[in-house]
MMTF fields as JSON, N, C-alpha, C and O atoms, coordinates in Angstrom:
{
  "mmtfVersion": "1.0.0",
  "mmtfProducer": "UNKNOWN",
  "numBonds": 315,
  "numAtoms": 316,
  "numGroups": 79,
  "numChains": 1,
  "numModels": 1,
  "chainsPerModel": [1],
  "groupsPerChain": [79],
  "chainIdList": ["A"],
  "bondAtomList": [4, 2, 8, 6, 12, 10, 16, 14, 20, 18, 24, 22, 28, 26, 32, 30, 36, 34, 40, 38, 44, 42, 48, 46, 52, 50, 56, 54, 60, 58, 64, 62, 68, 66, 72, 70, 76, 74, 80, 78, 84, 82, 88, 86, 92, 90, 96, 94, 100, 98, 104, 102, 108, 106, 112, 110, 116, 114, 120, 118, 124, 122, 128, 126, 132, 130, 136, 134, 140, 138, 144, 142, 148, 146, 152, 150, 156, 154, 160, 158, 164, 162, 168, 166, 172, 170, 176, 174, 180, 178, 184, 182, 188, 186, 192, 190, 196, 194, 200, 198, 204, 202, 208, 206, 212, 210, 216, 214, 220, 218, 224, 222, 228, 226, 232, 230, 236, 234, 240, 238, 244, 242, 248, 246, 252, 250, 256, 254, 260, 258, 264, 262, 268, 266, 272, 270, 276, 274, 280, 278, 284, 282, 288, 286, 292, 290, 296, 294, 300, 298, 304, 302, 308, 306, 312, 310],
  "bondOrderList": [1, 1, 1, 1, 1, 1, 1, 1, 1, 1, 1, 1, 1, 1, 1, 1, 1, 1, 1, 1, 1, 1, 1, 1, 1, 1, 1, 1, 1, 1, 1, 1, 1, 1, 1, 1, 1, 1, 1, 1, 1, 1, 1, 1, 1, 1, 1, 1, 1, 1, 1, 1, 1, 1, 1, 1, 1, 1, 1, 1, 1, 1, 1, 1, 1, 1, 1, 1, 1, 1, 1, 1, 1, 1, 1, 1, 1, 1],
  "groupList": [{"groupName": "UNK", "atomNameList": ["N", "CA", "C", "O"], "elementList": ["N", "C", "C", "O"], "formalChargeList": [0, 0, 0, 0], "bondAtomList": [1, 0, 2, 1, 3, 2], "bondOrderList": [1, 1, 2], "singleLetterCode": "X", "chemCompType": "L-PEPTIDE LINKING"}],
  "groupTypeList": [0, 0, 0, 0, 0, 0, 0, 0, 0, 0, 0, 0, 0, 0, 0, 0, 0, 0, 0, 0, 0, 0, 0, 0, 0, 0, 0, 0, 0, 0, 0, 0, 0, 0, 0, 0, 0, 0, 0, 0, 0, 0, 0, 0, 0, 0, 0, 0, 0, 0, 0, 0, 0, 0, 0, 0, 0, 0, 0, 0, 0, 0, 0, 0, 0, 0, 0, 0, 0, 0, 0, 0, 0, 0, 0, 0, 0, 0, 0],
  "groupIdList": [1, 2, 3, 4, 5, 6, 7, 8, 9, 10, 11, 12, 13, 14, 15, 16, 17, 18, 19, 20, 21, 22, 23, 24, 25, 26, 27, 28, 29, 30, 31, 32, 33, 34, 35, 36, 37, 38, 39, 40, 41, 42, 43, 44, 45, 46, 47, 48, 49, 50, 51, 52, 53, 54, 55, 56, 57, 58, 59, 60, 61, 62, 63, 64, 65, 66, 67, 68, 69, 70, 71, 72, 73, 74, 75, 76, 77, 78, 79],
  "secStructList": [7, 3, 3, 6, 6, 6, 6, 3, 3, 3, 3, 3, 3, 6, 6, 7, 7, 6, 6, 1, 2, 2, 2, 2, 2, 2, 2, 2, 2, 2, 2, 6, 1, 1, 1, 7, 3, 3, 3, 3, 3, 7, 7, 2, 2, 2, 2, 2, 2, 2, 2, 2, 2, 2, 2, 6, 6, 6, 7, 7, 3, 3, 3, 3, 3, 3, 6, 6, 3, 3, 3, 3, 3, 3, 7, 7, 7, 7, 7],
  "xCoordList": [-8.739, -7.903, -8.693, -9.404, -8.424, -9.457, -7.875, -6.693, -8.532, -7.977, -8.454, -9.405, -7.534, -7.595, -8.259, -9.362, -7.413, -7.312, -8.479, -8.932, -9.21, -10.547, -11.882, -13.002, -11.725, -12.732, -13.213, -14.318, -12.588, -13.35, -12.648, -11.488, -13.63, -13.18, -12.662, -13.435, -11.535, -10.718, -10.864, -10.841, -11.065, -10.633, -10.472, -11.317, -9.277, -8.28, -8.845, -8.298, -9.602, -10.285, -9.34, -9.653, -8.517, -7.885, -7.349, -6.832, -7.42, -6.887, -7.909, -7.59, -8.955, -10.065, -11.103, -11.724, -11.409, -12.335, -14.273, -14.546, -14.977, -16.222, -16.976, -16.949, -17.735, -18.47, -17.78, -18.518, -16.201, -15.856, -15.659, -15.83, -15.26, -15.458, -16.306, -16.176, -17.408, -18.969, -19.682, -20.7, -18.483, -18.772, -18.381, -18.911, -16.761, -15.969, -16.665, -16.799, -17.065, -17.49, -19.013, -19.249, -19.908, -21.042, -20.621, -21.411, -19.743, -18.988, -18.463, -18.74, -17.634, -17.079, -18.045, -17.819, -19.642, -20.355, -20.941, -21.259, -21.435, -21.738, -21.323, -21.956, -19.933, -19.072, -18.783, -18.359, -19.115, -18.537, -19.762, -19.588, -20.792, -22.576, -22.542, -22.0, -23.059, -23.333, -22.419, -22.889, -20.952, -19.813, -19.315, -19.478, -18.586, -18.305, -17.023, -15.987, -17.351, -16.513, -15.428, -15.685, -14.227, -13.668, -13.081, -12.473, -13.131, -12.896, -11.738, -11.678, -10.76, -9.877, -10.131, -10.059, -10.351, -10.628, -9.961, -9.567, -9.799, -9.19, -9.828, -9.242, -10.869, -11.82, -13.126, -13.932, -13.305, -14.108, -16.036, -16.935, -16.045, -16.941, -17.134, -18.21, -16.428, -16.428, -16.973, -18.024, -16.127, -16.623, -18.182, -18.924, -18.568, -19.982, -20.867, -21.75, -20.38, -20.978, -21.461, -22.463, -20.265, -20.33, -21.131, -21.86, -21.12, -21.799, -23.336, -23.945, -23.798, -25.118, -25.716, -26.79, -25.266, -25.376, -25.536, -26.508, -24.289, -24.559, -25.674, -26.342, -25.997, -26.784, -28.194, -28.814, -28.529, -29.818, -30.024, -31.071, -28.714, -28.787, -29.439, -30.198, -28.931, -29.202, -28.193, -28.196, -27.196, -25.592, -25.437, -25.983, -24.398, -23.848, -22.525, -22.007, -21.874, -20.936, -19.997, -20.373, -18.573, -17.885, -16.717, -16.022, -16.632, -14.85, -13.939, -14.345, -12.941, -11.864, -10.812, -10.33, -10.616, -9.377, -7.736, -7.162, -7.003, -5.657, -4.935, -4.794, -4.447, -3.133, -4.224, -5.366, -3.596, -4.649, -5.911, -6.86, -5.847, -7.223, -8.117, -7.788, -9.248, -10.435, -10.265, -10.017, -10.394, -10.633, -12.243, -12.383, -13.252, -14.603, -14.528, -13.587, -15.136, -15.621, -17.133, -17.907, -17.53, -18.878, -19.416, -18.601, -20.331, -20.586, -21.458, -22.23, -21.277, -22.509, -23.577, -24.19, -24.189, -25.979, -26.352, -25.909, -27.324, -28.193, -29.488, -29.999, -29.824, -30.515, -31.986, -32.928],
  "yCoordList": [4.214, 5.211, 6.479, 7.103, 6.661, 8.351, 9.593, 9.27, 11.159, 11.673, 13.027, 13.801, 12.821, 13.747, 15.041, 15.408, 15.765, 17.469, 17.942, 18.878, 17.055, 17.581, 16.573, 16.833, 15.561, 14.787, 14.019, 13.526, 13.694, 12.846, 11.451, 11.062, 10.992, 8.734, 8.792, 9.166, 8.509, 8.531, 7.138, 6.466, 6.478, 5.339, 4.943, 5.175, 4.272, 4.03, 2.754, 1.671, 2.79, 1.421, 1.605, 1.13, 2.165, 1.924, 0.841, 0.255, 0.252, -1.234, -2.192, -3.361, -1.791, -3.153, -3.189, -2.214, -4.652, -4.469, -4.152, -4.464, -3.686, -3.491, -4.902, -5.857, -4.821, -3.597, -3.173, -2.553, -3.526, -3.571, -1.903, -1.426, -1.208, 0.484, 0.657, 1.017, 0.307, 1.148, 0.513, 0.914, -0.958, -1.651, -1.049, -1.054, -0.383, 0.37, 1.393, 1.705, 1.869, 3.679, 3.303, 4.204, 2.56, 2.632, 2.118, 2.515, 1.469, 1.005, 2.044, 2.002, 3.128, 3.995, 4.886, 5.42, 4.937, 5.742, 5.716, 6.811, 4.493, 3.434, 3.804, 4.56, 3.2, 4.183, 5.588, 5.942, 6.306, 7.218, 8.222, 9.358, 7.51, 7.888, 8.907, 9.683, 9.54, 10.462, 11.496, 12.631, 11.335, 12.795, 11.925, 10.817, 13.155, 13.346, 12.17, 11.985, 11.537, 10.605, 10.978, 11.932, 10.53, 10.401, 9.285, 8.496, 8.961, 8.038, 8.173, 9.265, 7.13, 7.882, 6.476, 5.503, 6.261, 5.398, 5.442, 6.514, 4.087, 4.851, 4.242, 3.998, 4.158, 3.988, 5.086, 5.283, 5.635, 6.291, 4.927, 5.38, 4.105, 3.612, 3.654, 4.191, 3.245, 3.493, 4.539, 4.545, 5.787, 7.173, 7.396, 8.18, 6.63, 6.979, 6.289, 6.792, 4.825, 3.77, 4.384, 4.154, 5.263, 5.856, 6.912, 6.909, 7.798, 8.55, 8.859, 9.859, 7.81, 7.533, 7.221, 7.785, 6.378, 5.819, 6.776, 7.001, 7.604, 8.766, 9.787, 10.103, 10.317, 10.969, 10.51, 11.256, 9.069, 8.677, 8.513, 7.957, 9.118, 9.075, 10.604, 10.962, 11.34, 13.029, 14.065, 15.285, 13.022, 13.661, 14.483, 14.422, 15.733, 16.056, 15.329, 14.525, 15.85, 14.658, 15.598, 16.346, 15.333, 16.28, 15.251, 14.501, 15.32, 14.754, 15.332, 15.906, 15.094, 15.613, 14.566, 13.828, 14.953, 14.105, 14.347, 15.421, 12.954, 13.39, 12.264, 11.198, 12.687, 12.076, 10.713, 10.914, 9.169, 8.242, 7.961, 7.324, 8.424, 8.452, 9.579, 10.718, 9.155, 10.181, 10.183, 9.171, 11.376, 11.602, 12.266, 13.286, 11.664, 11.815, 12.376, 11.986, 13.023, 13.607, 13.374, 14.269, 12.728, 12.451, 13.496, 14.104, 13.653, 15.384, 14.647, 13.721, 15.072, 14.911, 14.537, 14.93, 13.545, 12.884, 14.536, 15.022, 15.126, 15.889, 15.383, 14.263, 16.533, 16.893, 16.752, 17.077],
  "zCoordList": [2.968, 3.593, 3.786, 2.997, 4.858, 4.859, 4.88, 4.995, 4.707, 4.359, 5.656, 5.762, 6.252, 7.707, 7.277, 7.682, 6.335, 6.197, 6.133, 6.791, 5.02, 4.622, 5.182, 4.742, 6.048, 6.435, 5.386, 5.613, 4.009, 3.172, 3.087, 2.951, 3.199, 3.083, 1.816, 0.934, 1.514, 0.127, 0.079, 1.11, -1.424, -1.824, -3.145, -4.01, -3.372, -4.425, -5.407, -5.202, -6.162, -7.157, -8.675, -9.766, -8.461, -9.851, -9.942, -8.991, -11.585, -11.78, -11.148, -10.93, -10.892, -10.838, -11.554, -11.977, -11.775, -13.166, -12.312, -11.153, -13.021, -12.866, -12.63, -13.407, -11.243, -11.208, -9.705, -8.938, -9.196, -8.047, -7.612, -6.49, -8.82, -8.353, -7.435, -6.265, -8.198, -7.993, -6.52, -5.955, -6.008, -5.082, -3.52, -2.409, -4.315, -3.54, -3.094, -1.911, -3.919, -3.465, -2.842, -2.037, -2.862, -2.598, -1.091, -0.235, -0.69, 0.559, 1.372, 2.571, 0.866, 0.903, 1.738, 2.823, 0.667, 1.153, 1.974, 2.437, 2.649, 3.649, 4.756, 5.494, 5.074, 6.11, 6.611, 7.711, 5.543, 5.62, 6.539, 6.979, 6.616, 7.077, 6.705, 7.492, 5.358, 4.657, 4.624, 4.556, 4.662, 4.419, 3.162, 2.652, 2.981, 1.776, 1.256, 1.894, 0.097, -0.582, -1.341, -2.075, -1.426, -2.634, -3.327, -2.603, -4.916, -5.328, -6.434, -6.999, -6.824, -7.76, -8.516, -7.764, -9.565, -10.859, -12.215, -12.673, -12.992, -13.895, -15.439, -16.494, -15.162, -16.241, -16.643, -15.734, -17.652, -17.968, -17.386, -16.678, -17.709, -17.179, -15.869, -15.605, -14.772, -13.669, -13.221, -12.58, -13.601, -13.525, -13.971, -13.379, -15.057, -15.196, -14.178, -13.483, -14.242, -13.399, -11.826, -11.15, -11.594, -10.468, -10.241, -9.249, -10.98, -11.295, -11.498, -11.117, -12.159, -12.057, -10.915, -10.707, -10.009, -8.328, -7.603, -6.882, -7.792, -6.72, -7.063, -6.078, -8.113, -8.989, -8.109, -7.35, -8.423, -8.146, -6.987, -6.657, -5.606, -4.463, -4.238, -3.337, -5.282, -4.532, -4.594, -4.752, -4.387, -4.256, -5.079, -6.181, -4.587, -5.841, -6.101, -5.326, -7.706, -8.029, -8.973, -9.876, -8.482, -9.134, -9.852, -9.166, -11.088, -11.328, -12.572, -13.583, -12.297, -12.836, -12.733, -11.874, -14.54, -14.978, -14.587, -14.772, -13.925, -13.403, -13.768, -13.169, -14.952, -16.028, -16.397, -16.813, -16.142, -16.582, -15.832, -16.289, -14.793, -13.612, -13.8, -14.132, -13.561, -12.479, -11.173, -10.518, -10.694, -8.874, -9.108, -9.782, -8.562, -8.159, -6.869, -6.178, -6.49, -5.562, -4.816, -5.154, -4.205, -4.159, -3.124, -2.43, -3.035, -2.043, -0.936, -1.187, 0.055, 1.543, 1.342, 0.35, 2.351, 1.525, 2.245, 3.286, 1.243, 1.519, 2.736, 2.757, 3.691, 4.528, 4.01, 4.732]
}
């Protein structure tokens, strides 16, 4: 699902087991040809899993906890 307001490819991996997050969002990021991601998860692994990926892309990487989920933020491939 993308998310009009702000131009970011939103996508929803909560409730799937690993490593399908990290499958999602690297997909996510794929499509999205370098704008900005978002991911909502609801595993602390995921979140790292994810995290590290984007990390070793360049990205920056933002998340924040919302009730039993993470919402990640994955930032623009850098220039």
């Amino acid at each position: 699902m993308s998310n009009e307001a702000d131009n970011i490819l939103a996508v929803d991996a909560r409730g799937l087991a690993c490593p399908e997050p990290l499958m999602r969002a690297r997909s996510a990021m794929t499509r999205a040809k370098g704008g900005a991601v978002g991911v909502r998860v609801d595993t602390a692994t995921s979140r790292d899993n994810i995290r590290r990926m984007v990390l070793r892309e360049g990205r920056d990487f933002e998340a924040a906890a919302d009730g039993d989920s993470f919402i990640l933020r994955i930032g623009a491939k850098k220039v």
